[in-house]
N, CA, C and O atoms as a GROMACS GRO file, in nm:
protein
  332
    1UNK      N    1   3.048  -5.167  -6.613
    1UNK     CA    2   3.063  -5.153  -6.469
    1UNK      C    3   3.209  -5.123  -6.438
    1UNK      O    4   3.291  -5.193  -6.498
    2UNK      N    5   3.253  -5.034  -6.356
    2UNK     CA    6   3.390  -4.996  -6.298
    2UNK      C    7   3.398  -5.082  -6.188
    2UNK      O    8   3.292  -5.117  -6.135
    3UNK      N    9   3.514  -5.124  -6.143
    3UNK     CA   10   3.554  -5.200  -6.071
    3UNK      C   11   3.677  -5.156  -5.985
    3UNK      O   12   3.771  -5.209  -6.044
    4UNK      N   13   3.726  -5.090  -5.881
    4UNK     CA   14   3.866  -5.068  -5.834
    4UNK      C   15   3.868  -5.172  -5.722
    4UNK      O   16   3.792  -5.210  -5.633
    5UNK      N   17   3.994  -5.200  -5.771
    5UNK     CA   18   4.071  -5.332  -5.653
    5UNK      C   19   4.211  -5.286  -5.624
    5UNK      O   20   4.284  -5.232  -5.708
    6UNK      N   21   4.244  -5.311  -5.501
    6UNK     CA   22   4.360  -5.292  -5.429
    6UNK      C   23   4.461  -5.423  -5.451
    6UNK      O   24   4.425  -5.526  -5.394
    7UNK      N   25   4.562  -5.427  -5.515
    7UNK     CA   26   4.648  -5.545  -5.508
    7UNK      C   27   4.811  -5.497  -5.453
    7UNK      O   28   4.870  -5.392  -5.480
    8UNK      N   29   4.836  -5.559  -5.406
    8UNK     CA   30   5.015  -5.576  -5.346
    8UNK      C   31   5.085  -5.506  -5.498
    8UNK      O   32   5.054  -5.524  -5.616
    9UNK      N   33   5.184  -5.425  -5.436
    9UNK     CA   34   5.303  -5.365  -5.567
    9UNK      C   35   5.338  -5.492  -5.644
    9UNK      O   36   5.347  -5.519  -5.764
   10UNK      N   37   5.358  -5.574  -5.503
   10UNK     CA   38   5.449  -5.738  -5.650
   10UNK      C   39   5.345  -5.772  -5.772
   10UNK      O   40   5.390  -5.805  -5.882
   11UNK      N   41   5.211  -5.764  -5.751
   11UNK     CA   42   5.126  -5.772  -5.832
   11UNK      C   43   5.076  -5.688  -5.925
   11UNK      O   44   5.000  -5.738  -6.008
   12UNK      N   45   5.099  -5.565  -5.932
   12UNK     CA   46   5.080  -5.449  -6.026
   12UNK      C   47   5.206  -5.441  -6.074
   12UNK      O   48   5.214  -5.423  -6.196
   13UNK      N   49   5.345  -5.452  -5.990
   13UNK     CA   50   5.476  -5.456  -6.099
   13UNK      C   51   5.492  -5.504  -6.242
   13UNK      O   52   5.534  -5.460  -6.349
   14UNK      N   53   5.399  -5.698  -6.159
   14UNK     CA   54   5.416  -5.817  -6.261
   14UNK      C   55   5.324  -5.754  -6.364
   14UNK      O   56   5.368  -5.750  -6.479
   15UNK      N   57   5.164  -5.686  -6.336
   15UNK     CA   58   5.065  -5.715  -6.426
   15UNK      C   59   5.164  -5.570  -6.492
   15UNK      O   60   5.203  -5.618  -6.599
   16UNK      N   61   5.193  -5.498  -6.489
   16UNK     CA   62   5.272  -5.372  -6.562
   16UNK      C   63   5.367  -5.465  -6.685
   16UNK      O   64   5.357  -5.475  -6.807
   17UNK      N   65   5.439  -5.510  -6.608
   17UNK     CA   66   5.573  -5.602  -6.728
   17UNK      C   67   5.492  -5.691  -6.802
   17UNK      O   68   5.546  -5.723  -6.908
   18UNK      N   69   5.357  -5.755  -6.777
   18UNK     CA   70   5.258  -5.817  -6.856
   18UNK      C   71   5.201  -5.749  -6.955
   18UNK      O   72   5.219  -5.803  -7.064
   19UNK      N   73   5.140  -5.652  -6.957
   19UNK     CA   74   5.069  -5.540  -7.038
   19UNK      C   75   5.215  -5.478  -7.128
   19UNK      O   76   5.228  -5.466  -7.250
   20UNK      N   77   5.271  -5.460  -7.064
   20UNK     CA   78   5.402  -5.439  -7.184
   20UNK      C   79   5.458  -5.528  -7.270
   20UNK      O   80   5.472  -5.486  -7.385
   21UNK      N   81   5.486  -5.617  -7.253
   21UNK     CA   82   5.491  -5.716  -7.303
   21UNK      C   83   5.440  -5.812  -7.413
   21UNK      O   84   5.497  -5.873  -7.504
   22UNK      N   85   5.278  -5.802  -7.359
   22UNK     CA   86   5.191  -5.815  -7.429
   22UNK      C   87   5.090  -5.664  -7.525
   22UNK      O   88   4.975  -5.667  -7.570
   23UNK      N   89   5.178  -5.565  -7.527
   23UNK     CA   90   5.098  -5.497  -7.583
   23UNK      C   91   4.924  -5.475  -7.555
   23UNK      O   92   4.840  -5.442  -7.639
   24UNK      N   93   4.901  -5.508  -7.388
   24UNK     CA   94   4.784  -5.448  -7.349
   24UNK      C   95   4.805  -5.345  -7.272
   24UNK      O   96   4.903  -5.272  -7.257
   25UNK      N   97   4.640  -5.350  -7.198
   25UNK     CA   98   4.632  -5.204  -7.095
   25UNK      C   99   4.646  -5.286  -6.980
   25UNK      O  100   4.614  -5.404  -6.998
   26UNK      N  101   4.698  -5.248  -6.835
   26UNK     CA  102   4.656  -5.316  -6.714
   26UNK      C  103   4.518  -5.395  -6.700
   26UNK      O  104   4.498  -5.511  -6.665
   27UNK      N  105   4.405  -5.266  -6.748
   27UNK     CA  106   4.276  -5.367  -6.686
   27UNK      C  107   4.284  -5.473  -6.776
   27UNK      O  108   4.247  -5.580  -6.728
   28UNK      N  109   4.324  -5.476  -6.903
   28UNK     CA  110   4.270  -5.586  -7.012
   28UNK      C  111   4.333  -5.754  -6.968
   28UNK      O  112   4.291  -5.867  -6.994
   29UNK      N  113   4.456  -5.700  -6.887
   29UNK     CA  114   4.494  -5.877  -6.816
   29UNK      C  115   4.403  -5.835  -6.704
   29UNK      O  116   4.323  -5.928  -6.705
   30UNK      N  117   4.362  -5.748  -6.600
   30UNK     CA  118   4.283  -5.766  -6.484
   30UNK      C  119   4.116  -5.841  -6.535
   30UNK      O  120   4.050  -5.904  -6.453
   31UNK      N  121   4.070  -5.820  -6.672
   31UNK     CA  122   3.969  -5.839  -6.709
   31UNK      C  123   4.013  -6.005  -6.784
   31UNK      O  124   3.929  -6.095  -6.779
   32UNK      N  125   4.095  -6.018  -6.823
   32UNK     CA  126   4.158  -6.156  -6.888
   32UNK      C  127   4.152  -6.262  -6.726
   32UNK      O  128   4.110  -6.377  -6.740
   33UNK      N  129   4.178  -6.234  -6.637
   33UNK     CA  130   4.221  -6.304  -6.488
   33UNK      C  131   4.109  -6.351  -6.458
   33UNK      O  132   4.090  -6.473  -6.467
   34UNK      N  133   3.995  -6.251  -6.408
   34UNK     CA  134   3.882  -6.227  -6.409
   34UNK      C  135   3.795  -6.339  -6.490
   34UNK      O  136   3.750  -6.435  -6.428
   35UNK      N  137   3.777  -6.328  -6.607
   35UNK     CA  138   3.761  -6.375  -6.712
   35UNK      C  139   3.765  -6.554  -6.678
   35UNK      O  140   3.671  -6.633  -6.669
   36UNK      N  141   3.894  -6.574  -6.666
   36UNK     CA  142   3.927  -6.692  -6.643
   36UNK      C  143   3.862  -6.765  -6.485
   36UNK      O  144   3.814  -6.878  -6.470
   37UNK      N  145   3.878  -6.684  -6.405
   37UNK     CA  146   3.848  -6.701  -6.277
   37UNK      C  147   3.687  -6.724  -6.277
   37UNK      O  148   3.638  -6.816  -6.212
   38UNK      N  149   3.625  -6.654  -6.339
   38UNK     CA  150   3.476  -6.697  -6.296
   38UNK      C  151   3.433  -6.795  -6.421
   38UNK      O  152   3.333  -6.867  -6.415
   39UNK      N  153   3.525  -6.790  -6.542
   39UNK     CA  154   3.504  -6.954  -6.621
   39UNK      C  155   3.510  -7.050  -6.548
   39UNK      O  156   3.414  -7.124  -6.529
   40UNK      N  157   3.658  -7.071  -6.479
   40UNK     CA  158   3.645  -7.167  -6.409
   40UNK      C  159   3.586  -7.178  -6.276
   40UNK      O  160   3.581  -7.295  -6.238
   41UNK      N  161   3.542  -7.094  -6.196
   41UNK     CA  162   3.452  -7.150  -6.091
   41UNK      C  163   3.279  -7.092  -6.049
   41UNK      O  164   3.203  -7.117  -5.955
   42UNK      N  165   3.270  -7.010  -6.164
   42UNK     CA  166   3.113  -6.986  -6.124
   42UNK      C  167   3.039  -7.103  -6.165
   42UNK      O  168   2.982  -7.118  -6.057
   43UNK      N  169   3.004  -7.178  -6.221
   43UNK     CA  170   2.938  -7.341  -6.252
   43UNK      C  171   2.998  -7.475  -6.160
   43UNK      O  172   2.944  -7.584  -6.140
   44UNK      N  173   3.130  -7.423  -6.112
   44UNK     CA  174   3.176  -7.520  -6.061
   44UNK      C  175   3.152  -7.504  -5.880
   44UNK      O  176   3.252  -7.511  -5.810
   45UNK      N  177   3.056  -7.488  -5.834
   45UNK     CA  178   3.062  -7.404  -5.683
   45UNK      C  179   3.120  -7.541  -5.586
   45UNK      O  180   3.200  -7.548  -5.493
   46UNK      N  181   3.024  -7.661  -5.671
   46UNK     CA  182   3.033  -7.786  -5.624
   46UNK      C  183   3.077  -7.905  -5.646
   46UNK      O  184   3.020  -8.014  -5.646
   47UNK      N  185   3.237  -7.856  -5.675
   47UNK     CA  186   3.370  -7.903  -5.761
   47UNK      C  187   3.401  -8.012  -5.639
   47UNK      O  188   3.403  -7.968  -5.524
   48UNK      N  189   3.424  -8.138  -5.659
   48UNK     CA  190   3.466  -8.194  -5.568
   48UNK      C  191   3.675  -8.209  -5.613
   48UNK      O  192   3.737  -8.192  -5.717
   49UNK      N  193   3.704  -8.236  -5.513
   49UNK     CA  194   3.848  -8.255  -5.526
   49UNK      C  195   3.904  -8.342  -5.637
   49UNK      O  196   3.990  -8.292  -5.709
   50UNK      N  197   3.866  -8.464  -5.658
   50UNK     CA  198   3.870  -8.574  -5.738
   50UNK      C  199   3.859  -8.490  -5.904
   50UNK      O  200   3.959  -8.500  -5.975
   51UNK      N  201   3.724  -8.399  -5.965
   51UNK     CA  202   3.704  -8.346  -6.052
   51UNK      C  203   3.836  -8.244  -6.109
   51UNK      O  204   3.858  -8.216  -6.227
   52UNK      N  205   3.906  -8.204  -6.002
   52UNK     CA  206   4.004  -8.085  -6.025
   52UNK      C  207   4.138  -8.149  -6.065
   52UNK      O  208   4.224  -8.075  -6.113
   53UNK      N  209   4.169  -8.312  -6.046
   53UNK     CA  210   4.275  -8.394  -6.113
   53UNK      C  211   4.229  -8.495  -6.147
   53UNK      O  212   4.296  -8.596  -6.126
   54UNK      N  213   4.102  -8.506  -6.207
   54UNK     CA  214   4.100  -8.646  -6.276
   54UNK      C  215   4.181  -8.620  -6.390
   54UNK      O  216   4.208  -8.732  -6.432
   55UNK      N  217   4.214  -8.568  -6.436
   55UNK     CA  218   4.294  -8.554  -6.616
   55UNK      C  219   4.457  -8.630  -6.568
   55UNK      O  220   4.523  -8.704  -6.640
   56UNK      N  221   4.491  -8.585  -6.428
   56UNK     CA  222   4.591  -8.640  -6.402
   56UNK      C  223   4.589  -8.800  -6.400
   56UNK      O  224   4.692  -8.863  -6.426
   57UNK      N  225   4.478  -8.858  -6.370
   57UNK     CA  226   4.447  -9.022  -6.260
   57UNK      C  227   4.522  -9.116  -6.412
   57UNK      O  228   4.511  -9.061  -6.522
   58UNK      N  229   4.574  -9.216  -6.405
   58UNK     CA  230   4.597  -9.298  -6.536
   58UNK      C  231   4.709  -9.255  -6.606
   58UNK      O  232   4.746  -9.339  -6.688
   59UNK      N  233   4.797  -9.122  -6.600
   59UNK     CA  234   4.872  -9.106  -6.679
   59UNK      C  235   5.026  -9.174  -6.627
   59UNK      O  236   5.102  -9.226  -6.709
   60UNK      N  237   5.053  -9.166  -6.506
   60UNK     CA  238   5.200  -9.289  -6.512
   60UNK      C  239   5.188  -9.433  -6.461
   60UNK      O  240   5.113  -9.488  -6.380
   61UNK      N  241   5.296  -9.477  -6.543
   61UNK     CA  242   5.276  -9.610  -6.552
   61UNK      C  243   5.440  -9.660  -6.455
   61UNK      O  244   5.548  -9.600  -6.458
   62UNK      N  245   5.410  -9.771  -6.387
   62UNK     CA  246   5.529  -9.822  -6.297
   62UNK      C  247   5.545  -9.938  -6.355
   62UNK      O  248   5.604 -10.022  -6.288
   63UNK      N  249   5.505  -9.973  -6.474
   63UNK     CA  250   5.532 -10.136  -6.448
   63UNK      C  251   5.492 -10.256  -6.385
   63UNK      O  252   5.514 -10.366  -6.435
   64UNK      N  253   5.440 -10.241  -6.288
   64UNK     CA  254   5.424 -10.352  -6.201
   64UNK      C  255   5.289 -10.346  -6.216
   64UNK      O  256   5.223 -10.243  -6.228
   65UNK      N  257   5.252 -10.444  -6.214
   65UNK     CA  258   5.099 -10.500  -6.261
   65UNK      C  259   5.008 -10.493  -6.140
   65UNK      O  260   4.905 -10.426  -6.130
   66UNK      N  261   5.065 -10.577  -6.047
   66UNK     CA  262   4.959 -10.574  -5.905
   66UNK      C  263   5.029 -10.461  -5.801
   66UNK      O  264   5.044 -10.512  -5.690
   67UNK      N  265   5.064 -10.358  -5.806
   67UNK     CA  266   5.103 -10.213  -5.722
   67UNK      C  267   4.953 -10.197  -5.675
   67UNK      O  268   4.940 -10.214  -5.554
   68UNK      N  269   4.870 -10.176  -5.723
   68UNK     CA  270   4.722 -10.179  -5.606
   68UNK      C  271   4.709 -10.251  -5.557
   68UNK      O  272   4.691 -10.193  -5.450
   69UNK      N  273   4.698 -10.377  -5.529
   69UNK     CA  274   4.717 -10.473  -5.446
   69UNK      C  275   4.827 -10.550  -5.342
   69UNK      O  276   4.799 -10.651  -5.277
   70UNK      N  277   4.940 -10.491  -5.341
   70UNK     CA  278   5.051 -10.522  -5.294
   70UNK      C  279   5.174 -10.373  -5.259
   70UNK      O  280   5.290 -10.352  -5.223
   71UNK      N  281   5.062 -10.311  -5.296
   71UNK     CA  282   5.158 -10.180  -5.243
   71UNK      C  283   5.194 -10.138  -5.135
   71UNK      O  284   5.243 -10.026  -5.122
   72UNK      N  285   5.169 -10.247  -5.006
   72UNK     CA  286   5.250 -10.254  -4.891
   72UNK      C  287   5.378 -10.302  -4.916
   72UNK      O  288   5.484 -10.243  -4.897
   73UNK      N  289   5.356 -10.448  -4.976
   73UNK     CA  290   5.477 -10.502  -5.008
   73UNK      C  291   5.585 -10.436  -5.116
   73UNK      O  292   5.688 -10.503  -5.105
   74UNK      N  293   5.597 -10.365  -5.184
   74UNK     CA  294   5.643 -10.302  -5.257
   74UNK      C  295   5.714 -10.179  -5.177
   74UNK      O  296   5.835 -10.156  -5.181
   75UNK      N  297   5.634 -10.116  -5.117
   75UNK     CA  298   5.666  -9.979  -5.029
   75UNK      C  299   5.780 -10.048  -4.922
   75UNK      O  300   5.896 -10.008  -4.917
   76UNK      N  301   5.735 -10.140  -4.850
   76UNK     CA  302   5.837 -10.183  -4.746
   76UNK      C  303   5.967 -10.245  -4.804
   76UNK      O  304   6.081 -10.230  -4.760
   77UNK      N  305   5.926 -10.321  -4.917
   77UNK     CA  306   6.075 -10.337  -5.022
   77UNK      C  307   6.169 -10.220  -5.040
   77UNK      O  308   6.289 -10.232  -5.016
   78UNK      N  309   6.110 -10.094  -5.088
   78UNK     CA  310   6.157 -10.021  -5.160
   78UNK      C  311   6.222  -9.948  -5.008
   78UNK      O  312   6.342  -9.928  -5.020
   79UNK      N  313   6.170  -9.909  -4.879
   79UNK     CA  314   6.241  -9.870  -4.776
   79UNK      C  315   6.324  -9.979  -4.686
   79UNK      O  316   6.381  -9.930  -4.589
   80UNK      N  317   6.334 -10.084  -4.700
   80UNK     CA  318   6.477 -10.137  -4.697
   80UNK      C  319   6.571 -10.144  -4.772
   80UNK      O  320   6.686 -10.159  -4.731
   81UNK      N  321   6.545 -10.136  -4.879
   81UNK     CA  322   6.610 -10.095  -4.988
   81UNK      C  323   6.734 -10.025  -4.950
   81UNK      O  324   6.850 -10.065  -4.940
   82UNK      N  325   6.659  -9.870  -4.926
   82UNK     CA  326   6.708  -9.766  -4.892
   82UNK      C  327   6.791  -9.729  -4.754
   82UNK      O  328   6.876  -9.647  -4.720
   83UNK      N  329   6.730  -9.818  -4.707
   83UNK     CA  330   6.823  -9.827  -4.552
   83UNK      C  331   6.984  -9.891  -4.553
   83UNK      O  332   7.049  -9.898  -4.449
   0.00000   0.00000   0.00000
């Protein structure tokens, strides 16, 4: 199937210095984009927000043991603090 799409110069500049770079053709990153774009959202139509950073949830750590439970007190510490 042929496909023509209209994109902004800033975007055919970049995909130009891409294809050079990488030793492709234009369409082959337009088909790589593509590619990626309907991996990630044709199955996902009904992606909730939460799903799109859970990988993030758990990864820093503060130290403080009860910060869910007292994270008023902590927050209002930390802005007098600062005052």
């Amino acid at each position: 199937m042929q496909l023509t799409v209209r994109v902004p110069n800033e975007y055919g500049e970049k995909i130009a210095v891409l294809a050079e770079m990488m030793g492709l053709k234009k369409s082959d990153i337009a088909r790589l984009a593509m590619k990626q774009f309907i991996d990630e959202n044709f199955n996902n139509t009904r992606t909730i927000p939460f799903q799109k950073v859970k990988h993030l949830l758990g990864t820093a750590e503060s130290g403080i043991k009860d910060l869910g439970q007292r994270h008023r007190y902590y927050l209002s510490k930390k802005i007098q603090k600062d005052s």
